[in-house]
KEDO-948244 format. One line per field, with one value per residue (C-alpha): x, y, z; residue number from 1. Coordinates in nm, 2 decimals. Layout:
east = (X_...) .
north = (Y_...) .
up = (Z_...) .
k = (NUM_...) .
END
This chain:
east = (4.97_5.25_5.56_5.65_5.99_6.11_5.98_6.04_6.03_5.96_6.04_5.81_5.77_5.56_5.65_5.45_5.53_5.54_5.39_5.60_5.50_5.70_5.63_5.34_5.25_5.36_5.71_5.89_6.14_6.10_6.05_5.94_6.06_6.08_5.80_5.90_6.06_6.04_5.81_5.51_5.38_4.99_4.92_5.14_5.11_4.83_4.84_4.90_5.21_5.48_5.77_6.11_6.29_6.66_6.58_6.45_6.19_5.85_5.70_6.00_5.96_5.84_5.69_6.00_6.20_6.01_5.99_6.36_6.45_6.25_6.46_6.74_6.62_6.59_6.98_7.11_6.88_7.04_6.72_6.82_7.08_6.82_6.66_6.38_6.47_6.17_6.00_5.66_5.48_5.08_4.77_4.86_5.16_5.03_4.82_4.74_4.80_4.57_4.79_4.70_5.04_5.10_5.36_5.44_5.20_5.31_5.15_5.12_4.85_4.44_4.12_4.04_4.42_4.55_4.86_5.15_5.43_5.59_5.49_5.68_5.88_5.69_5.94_5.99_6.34_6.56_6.36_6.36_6.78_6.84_6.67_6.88_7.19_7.08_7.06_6.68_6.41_6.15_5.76_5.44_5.07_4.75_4.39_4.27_3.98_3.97_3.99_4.20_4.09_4.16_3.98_4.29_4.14_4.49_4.42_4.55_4.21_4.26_4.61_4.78_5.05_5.18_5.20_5.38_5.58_5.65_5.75_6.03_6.15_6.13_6.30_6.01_6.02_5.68_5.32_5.05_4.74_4.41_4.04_3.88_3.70_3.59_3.29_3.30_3.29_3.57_3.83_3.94_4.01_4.13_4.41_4.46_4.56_4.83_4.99_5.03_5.11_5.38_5.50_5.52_5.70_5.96_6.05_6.37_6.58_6.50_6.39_6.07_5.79_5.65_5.27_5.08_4.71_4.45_4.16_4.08_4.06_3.74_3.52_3.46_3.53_3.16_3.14_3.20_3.41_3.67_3.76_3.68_3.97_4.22_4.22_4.25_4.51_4.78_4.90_4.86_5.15_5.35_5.10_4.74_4.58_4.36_4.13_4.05_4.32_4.52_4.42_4.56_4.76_4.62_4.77_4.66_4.81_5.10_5.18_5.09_4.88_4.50_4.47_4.63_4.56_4.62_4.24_4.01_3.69_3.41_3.24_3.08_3.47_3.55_3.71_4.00_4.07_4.27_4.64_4.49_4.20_4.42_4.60_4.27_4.12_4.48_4.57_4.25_4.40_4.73_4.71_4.76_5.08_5.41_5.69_5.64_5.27_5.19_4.92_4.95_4.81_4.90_5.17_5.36_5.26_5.57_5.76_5.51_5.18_5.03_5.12_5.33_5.64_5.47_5.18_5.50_5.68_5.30_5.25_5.61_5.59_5.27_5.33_5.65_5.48_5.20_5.50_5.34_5.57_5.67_5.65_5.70_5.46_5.63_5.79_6.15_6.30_6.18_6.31_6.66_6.63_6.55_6.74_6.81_6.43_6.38_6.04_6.20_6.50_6.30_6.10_6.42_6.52_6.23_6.18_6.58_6.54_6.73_6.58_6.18_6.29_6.45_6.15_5.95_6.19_6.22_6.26_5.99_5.75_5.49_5.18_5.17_4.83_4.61_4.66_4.46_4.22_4.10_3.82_3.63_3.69_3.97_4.07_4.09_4.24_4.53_4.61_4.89_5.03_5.29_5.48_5.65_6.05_6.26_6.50_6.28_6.20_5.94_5.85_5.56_5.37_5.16_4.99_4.82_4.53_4.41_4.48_4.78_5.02_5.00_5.18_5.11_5.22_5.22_5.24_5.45_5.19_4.95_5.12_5.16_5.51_5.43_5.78_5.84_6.18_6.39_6.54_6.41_6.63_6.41_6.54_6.37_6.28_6.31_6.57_6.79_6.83_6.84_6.69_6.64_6.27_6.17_5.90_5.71_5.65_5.55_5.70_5.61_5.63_5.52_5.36_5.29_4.99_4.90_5.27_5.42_5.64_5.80_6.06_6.19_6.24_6.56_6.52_6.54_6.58_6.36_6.06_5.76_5.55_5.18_4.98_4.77_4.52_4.16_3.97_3.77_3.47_3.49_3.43_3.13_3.26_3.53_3.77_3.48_3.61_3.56_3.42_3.53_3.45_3.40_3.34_3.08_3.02_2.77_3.01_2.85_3.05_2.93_3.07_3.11_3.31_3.62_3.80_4.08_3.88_4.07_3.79_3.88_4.21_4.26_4.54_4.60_4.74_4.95_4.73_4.44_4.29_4.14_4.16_4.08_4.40_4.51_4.28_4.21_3.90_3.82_3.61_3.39_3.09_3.05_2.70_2.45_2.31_2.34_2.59_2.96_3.03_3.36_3.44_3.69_3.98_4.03_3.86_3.80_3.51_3.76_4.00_3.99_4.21_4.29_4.30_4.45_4.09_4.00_3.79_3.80_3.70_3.64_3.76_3.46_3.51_3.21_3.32_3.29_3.04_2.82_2.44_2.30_1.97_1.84_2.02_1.83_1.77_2.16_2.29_2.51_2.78_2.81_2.54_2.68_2.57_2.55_2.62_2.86_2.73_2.89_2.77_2.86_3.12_3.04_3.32_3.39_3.09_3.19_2.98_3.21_3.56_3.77_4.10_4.28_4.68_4.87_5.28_5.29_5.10_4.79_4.74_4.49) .
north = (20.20_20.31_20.47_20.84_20.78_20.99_21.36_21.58_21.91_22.12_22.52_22.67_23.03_22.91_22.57_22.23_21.93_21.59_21.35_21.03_20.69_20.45_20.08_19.96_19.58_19.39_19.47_19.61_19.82_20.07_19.98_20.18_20.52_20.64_20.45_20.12_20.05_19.76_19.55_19.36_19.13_19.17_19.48_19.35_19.01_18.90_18.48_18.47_18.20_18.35_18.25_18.29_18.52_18.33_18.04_17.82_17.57_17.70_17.35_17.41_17.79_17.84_18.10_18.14_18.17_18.42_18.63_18.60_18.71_19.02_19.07_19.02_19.27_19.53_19.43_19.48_19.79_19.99_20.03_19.80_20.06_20.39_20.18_19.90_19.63_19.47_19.20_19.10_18.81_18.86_18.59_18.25_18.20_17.96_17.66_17.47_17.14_16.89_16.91_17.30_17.43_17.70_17.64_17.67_17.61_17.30_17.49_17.84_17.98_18.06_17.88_18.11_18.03_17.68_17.59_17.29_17.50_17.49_17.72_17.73_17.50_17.40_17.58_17.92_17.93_17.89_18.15_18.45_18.34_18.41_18.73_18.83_18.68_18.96_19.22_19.26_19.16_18.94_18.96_18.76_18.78_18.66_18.74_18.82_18.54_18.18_18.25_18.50_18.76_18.45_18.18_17.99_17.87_17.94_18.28_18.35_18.34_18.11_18.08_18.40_18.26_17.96_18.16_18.40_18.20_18.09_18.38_18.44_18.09_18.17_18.50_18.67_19.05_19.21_19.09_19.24_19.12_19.15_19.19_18.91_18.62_18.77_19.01_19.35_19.27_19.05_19.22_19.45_19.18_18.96_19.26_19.28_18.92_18.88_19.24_19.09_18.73_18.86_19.07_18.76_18.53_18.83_18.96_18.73_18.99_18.81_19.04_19.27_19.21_19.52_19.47_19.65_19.65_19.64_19.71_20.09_20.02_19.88_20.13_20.46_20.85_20.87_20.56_20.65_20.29_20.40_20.66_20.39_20.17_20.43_20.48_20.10_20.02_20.28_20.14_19.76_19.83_20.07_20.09_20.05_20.13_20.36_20.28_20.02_19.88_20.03_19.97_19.62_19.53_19.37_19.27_19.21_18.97_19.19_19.19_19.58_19.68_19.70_20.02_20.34_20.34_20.67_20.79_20.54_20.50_20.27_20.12_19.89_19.74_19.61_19.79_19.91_20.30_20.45_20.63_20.98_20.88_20.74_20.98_21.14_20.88_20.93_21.28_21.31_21.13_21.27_21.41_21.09_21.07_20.99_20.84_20.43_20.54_20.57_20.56_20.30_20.45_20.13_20.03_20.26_20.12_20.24_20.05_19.84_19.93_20.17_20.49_20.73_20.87_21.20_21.00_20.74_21.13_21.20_20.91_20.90_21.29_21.21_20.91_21.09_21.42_21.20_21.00_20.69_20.36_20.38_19.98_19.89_19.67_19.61_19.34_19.43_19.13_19.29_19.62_19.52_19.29_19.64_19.88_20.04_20.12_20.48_20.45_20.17_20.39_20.68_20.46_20.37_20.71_20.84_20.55_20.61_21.01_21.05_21.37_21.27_20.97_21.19_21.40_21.06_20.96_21.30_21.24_21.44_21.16_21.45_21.38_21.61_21.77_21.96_22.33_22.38_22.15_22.39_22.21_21.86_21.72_21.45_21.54_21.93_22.18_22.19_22.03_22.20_21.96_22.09_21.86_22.03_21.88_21.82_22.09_22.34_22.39_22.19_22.02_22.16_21.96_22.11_21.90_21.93_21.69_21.87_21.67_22.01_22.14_22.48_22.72_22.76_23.11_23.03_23.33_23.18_23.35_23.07_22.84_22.99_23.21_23.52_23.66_23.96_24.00_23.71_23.50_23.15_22.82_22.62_22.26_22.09_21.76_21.61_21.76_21.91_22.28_22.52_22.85_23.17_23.27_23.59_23.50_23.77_23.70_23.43_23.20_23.00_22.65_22.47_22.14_21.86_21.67_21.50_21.58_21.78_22.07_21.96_22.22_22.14_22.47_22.52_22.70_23.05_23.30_23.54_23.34_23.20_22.90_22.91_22.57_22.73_22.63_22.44_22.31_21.98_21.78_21.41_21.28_21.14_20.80_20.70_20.85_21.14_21.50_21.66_22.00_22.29_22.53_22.86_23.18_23.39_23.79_23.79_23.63_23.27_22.97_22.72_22.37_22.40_22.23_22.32_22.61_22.83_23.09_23.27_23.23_22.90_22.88_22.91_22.96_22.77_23.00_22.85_23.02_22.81_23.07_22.98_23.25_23.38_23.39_23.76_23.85_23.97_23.73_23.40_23.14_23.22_23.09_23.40_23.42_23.22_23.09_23.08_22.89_22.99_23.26_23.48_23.76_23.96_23.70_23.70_23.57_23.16_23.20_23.20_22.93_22.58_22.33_22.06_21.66_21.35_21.22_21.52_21.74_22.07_22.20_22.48_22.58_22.49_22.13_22.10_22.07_22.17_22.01_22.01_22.09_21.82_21.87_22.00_21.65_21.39_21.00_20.99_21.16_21.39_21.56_21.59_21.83_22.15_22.48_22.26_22.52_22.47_22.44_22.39_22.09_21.80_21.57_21.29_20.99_20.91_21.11_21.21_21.54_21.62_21.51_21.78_21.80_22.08_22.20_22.12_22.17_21.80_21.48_21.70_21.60_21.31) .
up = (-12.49_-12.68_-12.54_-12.60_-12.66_-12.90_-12.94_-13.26_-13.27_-13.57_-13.59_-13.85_-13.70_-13.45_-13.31_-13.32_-13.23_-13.41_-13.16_-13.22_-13.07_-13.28_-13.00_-13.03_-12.92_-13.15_-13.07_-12.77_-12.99_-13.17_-13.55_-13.91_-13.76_-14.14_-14.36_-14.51_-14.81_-15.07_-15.30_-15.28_-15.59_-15.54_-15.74_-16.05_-16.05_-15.76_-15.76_-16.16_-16.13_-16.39_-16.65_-16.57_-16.76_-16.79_-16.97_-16.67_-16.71_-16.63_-16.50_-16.21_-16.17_-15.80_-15.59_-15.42_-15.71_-15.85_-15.51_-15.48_-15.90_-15.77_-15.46_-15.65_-15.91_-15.62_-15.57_-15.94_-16.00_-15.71_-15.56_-15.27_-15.22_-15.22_-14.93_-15.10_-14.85_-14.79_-15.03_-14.94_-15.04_-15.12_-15.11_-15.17_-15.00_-14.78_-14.67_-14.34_-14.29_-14.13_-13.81_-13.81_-13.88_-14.16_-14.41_-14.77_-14.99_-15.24_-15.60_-15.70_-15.81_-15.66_-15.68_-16.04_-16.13_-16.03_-16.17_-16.11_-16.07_-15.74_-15.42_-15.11_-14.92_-14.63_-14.39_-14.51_-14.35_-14.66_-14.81_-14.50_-14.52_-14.87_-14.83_-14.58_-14.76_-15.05_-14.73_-14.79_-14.51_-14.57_-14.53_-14.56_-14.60_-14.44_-14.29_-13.99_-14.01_-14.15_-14.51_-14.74_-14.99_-15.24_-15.00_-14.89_-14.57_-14.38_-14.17_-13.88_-13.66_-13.36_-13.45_-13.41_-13.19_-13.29_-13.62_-13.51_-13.33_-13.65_-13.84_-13.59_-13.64_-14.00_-13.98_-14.11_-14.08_-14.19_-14.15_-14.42_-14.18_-14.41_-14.34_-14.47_-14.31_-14.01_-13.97_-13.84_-13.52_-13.53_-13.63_-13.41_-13.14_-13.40_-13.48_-13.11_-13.06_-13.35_-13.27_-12.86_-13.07_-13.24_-12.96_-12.75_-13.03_-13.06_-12.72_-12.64_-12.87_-13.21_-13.48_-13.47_-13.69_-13.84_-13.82_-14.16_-14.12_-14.30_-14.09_-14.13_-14.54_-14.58_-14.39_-14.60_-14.47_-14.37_-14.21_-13.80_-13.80_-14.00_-13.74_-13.45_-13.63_-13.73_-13.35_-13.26_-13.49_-13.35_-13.11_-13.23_-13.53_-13.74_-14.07_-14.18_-14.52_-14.52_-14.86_-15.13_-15.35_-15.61_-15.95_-16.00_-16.35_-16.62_-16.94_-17.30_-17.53_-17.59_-17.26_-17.18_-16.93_-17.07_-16.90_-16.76_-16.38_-16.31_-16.27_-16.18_-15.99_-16.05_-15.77_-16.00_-16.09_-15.77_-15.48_-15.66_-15.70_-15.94_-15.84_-15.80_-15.60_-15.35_-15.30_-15.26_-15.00_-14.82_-14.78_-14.61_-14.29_-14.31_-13.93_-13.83_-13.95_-13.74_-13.64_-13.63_-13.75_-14.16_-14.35_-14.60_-14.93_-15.14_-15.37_-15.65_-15.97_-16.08_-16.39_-16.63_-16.47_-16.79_-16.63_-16.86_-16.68_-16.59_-16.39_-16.24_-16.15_-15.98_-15.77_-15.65_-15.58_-15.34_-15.17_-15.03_-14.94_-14.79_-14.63_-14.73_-14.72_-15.02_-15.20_-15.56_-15.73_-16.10_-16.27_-16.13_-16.31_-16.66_-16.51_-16.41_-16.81_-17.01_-16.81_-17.11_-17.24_-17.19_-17.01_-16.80_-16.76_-16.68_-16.38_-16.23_-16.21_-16.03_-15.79_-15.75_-15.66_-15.38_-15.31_-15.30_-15.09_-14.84_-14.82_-14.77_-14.51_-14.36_-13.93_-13.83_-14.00_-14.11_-14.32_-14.60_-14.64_-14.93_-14.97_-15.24_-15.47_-15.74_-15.92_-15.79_-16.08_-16.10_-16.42_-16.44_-16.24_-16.00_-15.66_-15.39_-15.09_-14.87_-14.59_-14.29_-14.29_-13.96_-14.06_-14.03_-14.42_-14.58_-14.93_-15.14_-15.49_-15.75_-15.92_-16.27_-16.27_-16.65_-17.05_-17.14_-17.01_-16.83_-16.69_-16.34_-16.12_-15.75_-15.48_-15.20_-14.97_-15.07_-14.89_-14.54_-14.57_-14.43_-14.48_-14.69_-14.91_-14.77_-15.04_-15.02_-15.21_-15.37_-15.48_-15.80_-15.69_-16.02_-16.19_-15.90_-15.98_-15.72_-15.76_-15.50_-15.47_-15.31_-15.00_-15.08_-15.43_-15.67_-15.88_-16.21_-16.33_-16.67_-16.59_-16.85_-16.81_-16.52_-16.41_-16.06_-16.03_-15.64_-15.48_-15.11_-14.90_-14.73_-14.41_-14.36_-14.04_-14.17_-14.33_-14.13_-14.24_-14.14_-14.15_-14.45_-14.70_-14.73_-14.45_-14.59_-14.43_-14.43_-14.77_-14.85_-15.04_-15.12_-15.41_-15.41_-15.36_-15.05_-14.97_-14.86_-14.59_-14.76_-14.59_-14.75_-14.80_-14.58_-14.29_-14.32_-14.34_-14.54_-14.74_-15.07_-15.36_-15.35_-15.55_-15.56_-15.42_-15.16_-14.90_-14.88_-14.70_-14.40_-14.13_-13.84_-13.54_-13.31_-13.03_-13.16_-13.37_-13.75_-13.97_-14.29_-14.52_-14.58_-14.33_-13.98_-13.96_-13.77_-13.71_-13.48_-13.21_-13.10_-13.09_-12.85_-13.12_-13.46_-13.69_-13.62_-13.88_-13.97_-13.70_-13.57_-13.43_-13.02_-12.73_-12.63_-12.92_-13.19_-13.10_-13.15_-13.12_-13.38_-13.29_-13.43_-13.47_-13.70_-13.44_-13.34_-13.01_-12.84_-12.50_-12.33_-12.51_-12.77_-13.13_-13.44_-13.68_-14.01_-13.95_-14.16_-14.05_-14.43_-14.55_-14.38_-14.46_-14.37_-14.63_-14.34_-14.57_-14.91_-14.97_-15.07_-14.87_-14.52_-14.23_-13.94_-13.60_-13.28_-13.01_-12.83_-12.93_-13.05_-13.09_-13.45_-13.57_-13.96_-13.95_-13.70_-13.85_-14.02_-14.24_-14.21_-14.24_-13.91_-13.86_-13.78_-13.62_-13.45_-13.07_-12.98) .
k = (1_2_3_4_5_6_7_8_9_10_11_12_13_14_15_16_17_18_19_20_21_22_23_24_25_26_27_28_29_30_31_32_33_34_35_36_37_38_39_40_41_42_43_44_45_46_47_48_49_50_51_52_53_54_55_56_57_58_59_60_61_62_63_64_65_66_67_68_69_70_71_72_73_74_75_76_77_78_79_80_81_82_83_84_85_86_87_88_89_90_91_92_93_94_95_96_97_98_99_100_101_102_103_104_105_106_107_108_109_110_111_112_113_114_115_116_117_118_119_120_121_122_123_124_125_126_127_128_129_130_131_132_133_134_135_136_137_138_139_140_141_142_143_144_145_146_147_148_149_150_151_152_153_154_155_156_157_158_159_160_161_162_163_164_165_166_167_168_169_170_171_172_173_174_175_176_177_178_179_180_181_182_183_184_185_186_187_188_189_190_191_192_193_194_195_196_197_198_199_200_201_202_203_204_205_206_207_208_209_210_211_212_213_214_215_216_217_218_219_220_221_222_223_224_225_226_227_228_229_230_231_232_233_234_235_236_237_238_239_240_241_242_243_244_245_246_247_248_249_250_251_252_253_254_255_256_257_258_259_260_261_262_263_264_265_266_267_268_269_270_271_272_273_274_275_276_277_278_279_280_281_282_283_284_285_286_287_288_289_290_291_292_293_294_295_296_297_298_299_300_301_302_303_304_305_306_307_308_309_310_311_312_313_314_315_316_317_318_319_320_321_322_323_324_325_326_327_328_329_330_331_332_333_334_335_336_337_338_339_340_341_342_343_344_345_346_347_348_349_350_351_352_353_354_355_356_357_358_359_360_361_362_363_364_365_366_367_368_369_370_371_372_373_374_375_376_377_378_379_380_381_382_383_384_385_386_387_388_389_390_391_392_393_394_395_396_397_398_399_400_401_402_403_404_405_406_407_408_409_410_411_412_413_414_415_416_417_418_419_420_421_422_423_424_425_426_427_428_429_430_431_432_433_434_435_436_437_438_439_440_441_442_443_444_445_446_447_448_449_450_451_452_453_454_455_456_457_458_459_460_461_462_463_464_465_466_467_468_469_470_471_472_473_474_475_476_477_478_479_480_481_482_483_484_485_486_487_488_489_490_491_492_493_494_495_496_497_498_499_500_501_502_503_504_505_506_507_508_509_510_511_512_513_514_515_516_517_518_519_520_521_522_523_524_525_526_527_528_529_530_531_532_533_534_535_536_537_538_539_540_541_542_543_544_545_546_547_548_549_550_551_552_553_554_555_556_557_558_559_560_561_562_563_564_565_566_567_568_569_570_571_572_573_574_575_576_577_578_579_580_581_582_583_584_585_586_587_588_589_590_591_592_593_594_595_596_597_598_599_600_601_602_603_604) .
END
């Protein structure tokens, strides 16, 4: 069990409280209180062995050398500096020797890729030091079973301790622990061993090991196991990804990315998603959000990936309002080479903004969740996340998903202020001006192209924040828009796709009450029987209270759910029109898993 030993509190009219439990087992201090920072080569590069860039003999180009330019990149850039301290090394790393020990592996490269340029040293010591020399930490990969994604047969099944004992000898300060080779079955016990492995290899005082885990990424929103694992990884490590890869890099002969990864979602492609439908996928889960506990939405494809700057703006603009750990996968070398290019110049800037990063590494260690999705489209419309901030104010994104530009009016009432003329200061993320907004009122932004108008909200005595917007059912695949509860005319409440019609948001009362926003109407179970319908708020019938696993339940303890009775063969919630129902709760069942706005990391 973790240890409550730290306890935020955040004062947004009425109070919530961020439930923080940064020690988990693989270390006995606390570690990742703010999400990590840094790079990781996979999404750029994967095993692809690479040139130098200084004149260097390819043939004697390593690995190492080439994780250490990008280190070293991170140094000249100033984005050591802004807090990117943490290089991780991907796949391929590594081999085991006949003796069983893990070490360096002699050539880089993969079984499609081989190569006879130099890995690793067999002893990864001189490595982890000149990290350190650099001030940067130092990380590694590997599986949970016998083989990796890339069928190195070095994983960590049936050797998590030595290994880890290992790594501390090493100096290594980050594990990336991956699904394959081991079944389902496996791998929750398989987790369990190398998070008390690497606890044990680090409790004489040596340096933690923050423990990143895959596990919860492979199982999709309506599958029950990935609720099962995002409740067994907590208190095994500080961060777990949450859904399939980011859209990986490829180049064409003119060394350009083939492709612009900000949209992308083919199940047919691999399990890759594009930038947006992370986000997506992510967002989703953000209740479970906290302190030493972040949902791991996948590397910023930030620099030389295809994006255009607005997209690279996007993605950096909602991995912090997600408070996602935040870690670059780019060609840093190149970067730090053509700092004068104005698109590279441009990417340094935003992955440099002081002011998103602060909202990423804001104490409170919120999730940022969806206010409004206005179309289910992924390429039309408008998206609003908001993330409560330890100071009392909070940070707010609107997104334009649509091919032009627009012009977008936003009543501040839309987000939850319930305050009437009380000047609020608005800070522009991106380009730092400060402007005073009445609470009462609206205010408008022009947004390019898949580009983000982000303001962070200084507190104010005399404004009240509401948790406020859409209420979503678990989605029904991956990177597939979710729907919506939508009250009806006739006091019904049904799923629907979501829209920016005002009978879809809804506030979450401190006193457990959901209402209707702008109204004096709540969910409601009133009624013996019946689906739970819209009704005058007050009374045990209309309040429910909001958990971590995405439930909500009643007083009398049954929960809230989606009668997919209609649906059948399985299909339990994408169909549009689904009523609600109230009944027993089931562990883990989708039909019966909500997201909805909270003031910070829901209850268990």
């Amino acid at each position: 069990m973790r240890l409550m030993i730290l306890a935020l509190v955040l004062v947004l009219g009425d109070s919530g409280v961020a439930r923080a439990d940064p020690v988990a087992e693989n270390t006995k201090a606390p570690v990742a209180l703010t999400p990590p920072m840094g790079f990781n080569n996979w999404a750029r590069f994967q095993c692809l062995p690479q040139a130098p860039l200084d004149g260097r003999d390819r043939a004697t180009y390593g690995f190492a050398d080439f994780m250490l330019d990008q280190g070293k990149a991170l140094v000249a850039t100033g984005l050591a500096s802004a807090g990117y301290r943490t290089v991780v090394v991907d796949d391929c790393w590594m081999a085991r020797g006949a003796d069983g020990e893990l070490h360096g592996i002699a050539h880089w490269g993969s079984y499609k890729h081989p190569s006879a340029q130099p890995g690793f040293d067999d002893d990864l010591t001189g490595y982890m030091t000149a990290l350190h020399g650099l001030g940067l930490k130092g990380g590694v990969y590997n599986t949970s079973g016998k083989t990796t994604c890339q069928r190195v047969a070095a994983g960590e099944e049936g050797n998590q301790d030595r290994d880890a004992a290992r790594f501390a000898r090493w100096g290594v300060d980050f594990l990336k622990l991956d699904n394959c080779g081991a079944s389902d079955d496996e791998i929750p016990g398989l987790f369990r061993q190398m998070a008390r492995a690497l606890g044990r290899a680090t409790i004489d005082g040596t340096r933690p090991i923050l423990f990143d885990e895959s596990a919860p990424a492979q199982y999709a929103p309506s599958d029950p196991m990935k609720y099962r694992s995002m409740a067994w990884v907590r208190p095994l490590g500080q961060m777990w990804r949450v859904a399939p890869d980011i859209r990986i890099t490829h180049l064409g002969p003119d060394g350009r990315s083939l492709y612009d990864p900000w949209s992308f979602n083919d199940a047919a492609q691999g399990y890759e998603e594009g930038v947006y439908q992370t986000y997506t996928d992510t967002v989703a889960l953000s209740r479970y959000v906290a302190p030493g506990a972040w949902n791991d939405a996948d590397q910023l494809l930030i620099g030389d990936s295809g994006m255009t700057t607005a997209e690279e703006r996007s993605q950096m603009g909602l991995w912090s309002i997600l408070g996602a750990p935040l870690i670059i996968s780019a060609d840093l070398r190149a970067m730090a080479r053509n700092a004068a290019d104005p698109h590279v110049a441009a990417s340094l800037v935003i992955l440099g903004n002081a002011r998103a990063i602060a909202i990423d590494q804001d104490p409170l260690g919120a999730g940022g969740y969806r206010v409004l999705r206005d179309s289910s489209a992924d390429d039309m419309g408008v998206d609003i996340a908001l993330k409560p901030l330890a100071d009392g104010g909070f940070a707010f994104l609107i997104l334009n998903k649509g091919p032009i530009a627009i012009d977008y009016a936003l009543p501040l009432a839309k987000l939850g202020v319930s305050a009437a003329h009380c000047p609020l200061k608005l800070t522009n993320v991106w380009s730092g001006e400060v402007q005073t907004v009445d609470a009462g009122g609206a205010f408008t932004s022009h947004i390019a192209s898949h580009d983000n108008a982000m303001f962070r909200v200084a507190p104010a005595d005399c404004e009240r924040l509401t948790p406020t917007g859409q209420i979503t059912v678990a989605q029904a695949e991956f990177a597939q828009a979710p729907l919506c509860l939508e009250a009806g005319d006739d006091g019904e409440v049904t799923t629907e796709s979501c829209s920016k019609g005002a009978n879809q948001l809804w506030t979450m009362q401190a006193d457990g009450h959901v209402r209707q926003a702008g109204t004096e109407l709540c969910l409601s179970a009133a009624r013996a029987a019946g689906a739970p319908r819209i009704a005058a708020c007050g009374g045990s019938a209309t309040r429910f209270r909001f958990h971590r696993g995405g439930a909500l339940t009643m007083d009398d303890g049954r929960c809230l759910g989606v009668d997919t009775g209609k649906v059948g063969n399985g299909g339990l919630i994408g169909q549009q029109g689904a009523h609600l129902r109230i009944g027993v709760c089931r562990p883990f069942a989708p039909d019966q898993v909500f997201s909805a706005p909270h003031s910070g990391a829901p209850p268990a």
